[in-house]
N, C-alpha and C positions, 0 to 999 in steps of 0.2 A: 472543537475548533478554537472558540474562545480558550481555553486551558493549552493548546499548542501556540498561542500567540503570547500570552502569558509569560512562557516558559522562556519563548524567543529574548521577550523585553528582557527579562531577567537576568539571561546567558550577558546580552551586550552590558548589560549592565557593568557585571563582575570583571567583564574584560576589561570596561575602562577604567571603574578600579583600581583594578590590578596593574592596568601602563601606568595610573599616576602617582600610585605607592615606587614600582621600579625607578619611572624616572628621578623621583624626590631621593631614592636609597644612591642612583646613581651616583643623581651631582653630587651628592658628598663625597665622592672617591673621585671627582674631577673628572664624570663623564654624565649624560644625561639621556632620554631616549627624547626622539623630536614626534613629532605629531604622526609621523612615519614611521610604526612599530617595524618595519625590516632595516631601519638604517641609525646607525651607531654615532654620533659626531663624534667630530676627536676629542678632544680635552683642551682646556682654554690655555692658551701658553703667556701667563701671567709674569710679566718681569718685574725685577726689585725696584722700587722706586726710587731714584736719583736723590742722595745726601746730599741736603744745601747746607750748607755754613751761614749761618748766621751772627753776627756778630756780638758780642755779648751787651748788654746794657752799659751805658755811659756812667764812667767810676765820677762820683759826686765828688767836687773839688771842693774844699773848704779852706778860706783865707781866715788867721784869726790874729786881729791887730792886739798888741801886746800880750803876742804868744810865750814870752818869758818872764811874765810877769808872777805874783803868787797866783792867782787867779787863772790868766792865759795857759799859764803851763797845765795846771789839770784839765783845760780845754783841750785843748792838745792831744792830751795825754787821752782822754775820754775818745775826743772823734777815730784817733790811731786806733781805739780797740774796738769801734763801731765798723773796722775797714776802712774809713776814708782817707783822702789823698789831702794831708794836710799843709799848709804853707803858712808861717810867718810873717809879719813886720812889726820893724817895733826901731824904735831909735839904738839902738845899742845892737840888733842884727843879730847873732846866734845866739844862744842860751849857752850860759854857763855851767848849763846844771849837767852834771857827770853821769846823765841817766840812757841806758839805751834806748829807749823811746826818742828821745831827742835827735839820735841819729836819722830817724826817718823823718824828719820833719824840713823843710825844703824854707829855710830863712832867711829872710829882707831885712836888707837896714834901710831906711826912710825915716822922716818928720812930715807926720799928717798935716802941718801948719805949711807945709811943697805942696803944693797942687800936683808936679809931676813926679812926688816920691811913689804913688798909687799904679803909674801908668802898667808896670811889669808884673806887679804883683797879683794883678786883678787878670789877668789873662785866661782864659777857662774856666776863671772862681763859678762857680754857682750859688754858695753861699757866701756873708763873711757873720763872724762874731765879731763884735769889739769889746775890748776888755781896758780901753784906753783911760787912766782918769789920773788925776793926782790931786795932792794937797799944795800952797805955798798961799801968796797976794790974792787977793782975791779977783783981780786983772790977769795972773797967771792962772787962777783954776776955769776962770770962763775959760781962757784959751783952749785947755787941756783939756776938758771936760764937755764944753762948748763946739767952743770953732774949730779942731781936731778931727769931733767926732762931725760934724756936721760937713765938712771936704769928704770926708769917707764915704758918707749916705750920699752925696751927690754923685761922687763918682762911680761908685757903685750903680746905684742909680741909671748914669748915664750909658755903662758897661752891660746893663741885661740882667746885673747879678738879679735871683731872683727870690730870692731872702734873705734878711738882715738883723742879726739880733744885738741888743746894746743892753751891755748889762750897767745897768743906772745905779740909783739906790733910795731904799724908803724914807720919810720924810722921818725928820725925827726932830719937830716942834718949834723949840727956843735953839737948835741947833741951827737950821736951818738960816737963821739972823746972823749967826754970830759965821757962818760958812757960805755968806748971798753967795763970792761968785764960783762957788763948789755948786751948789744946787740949780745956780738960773741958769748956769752950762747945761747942767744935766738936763734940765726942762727946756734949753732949748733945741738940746738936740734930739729929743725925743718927740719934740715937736716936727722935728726936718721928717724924722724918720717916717710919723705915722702920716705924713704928706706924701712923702715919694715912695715908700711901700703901704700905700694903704690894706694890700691884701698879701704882704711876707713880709711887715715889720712885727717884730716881737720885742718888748723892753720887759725885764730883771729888775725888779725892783729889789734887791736882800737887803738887807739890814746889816750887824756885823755878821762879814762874814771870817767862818774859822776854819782852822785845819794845822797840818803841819806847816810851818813857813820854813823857807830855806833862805837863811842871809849868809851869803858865802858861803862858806864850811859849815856852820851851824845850823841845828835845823833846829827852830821853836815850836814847841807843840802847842797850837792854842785850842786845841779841844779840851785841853788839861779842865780849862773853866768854860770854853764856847760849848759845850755838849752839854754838861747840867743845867747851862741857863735856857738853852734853847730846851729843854724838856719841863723846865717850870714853866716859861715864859706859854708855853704853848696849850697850860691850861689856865690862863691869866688871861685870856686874848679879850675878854671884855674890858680890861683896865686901857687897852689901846684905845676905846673910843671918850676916854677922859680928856675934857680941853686941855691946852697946855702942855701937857706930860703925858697925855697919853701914846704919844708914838716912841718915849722912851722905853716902854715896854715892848716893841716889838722884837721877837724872838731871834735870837742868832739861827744861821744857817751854816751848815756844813759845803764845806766847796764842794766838794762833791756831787753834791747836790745841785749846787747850781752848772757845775760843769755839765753837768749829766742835763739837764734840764735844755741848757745852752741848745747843746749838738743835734738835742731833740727838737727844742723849735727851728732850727737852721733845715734839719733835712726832710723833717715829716710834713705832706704838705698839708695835710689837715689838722694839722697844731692850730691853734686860732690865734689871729694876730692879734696885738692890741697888748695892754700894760698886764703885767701877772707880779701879784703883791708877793711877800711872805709865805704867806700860806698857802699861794697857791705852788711857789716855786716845792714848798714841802709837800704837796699832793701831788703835783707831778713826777715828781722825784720816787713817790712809792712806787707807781705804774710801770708794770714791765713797758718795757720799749717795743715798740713793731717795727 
């Protein structure tokens, strides 16, 4: 009796089994067996999931004040090959330069020293560069270098923009006497900056910077001598911390470099804000870009 009861278990056994391997071999052919080995269910009638259109990511606008400048122009030039949607101002308004990259570039005439030269320009910006500075009185270069740039950070500022990069410059000792209102411009407005973007101001500090220059029709290579100094200078860098003359040694930089460095603290938002020397602009500059 025992050994026909046995047998019984064992038969049920195989039979369930056997339904749960079918049903498993089923559903993958898009039918399955249900709990009720006489009855078939139909097959699931799966429709295609409805395409949404999404809209693509918002193109980064970049405004760069004295986008025709030596400087500004490889700014320019740099963010157009990063993809971005570049714009202009600058007191003299379109670029001269006969370059096809300039065509795509979207240019303002204004004077930073107008409160309302900025109002058009800033529209959509999300970043700006400033590349704003000159030489002349020393009551003219605070303006230019100074109170210029510091209307721009405000208004920016007040506009949303949501990073700001001012390319300054490093100190450089018994110059800095003989050029006050070149430099207390640049310290003041670098001051503005790291007020009102305490977490998207970035400041450029270079030194000389070199590259090709374009004056009208001619173009002056000053890499000719900026490129050997900047590769002495840069195994010298102890002689910067000499009183007096030591920041005469600070090493030339390639525009390039800094342009390239620019567009990078402008759009990456984990760039770190706050002042970047020399060498740091030359450390950033190796690092591929994200």
């Amino acid at each position: 009796m025992r050994t026909i009861v046995s047998r019984l278990i064992r038969f049920k056994s195989s039979i369930t089994q056997t339904r749960f391997v079918s049903a498993s071999s089923s559903s993958a052919g898009g039918r399955y067996l249900s709990t009720d080995s006489n009855k078939i269910d139909e097959p699931f009638n799966v429709e295609e999931a409805e395409t949404v259109h999404v809209p693509p990511p918002p193109t980064e606008k970049l405004l760069v004040l004295g986008g025709n400048g030596f400087v500004g122009s490889h700014v320019c030039k740099e963010a157009l090959d990063r993809g971005l949607s570049v714009s202009s101002l600058s007191r003299s308004g379109k670029s001269s330069l006969q370059e096809s990259w300039a065509t795509r570039v979207t240019w303002h005439q204004g004077n930073l020293l107008s409160s309302d030269s900025l109002k058009d320009a800033l529209d959509g910006v999300t970043s700006v560069i400033s590349c704003v500075g000159g030489f002349g009185t020393n009551s003219y270069m605070y303006k230019i270098n100074g109170t210029a740039n510091i209307n721009a950070i405000r208004a920016a500022s007040e506009k949303g923009v949501k990073r700001f990069v001012y390319i300054s410059a490093a100190d450089f000792g018994l110059a800095n006497y003989l050029l006050s209102g070149y430099y207390e411009g640049k310290r003041a407005a670098e001051t503005e900056l790291l007020t009102r973007f305490a977490y998207g101001g970035i400041i450029l500090r270079p030194g000389f910077i070199y590259g090709t220059r374009s004056v009208g029709s001619m173009k002056i290579p000053l890499g000719v001598f900026g490129s050997p100094m900047e590769m002495v200078l840069q195994q010298a860098k102890p002689l910067n911390q000499l009183p007096l003359v030591g920041p005469l040694f600070t090493p030339p930089v390639n525009v390039e470099s800094v342009a390239k460095v620019a567009v990078r603290a402008a759009t990456d938002p984990v760039f770190p804000p706050g002042i970047v020397d020399v060498h740091g602009i030359q450390r950033y500059s190796q690092q591929k870009s994200r």
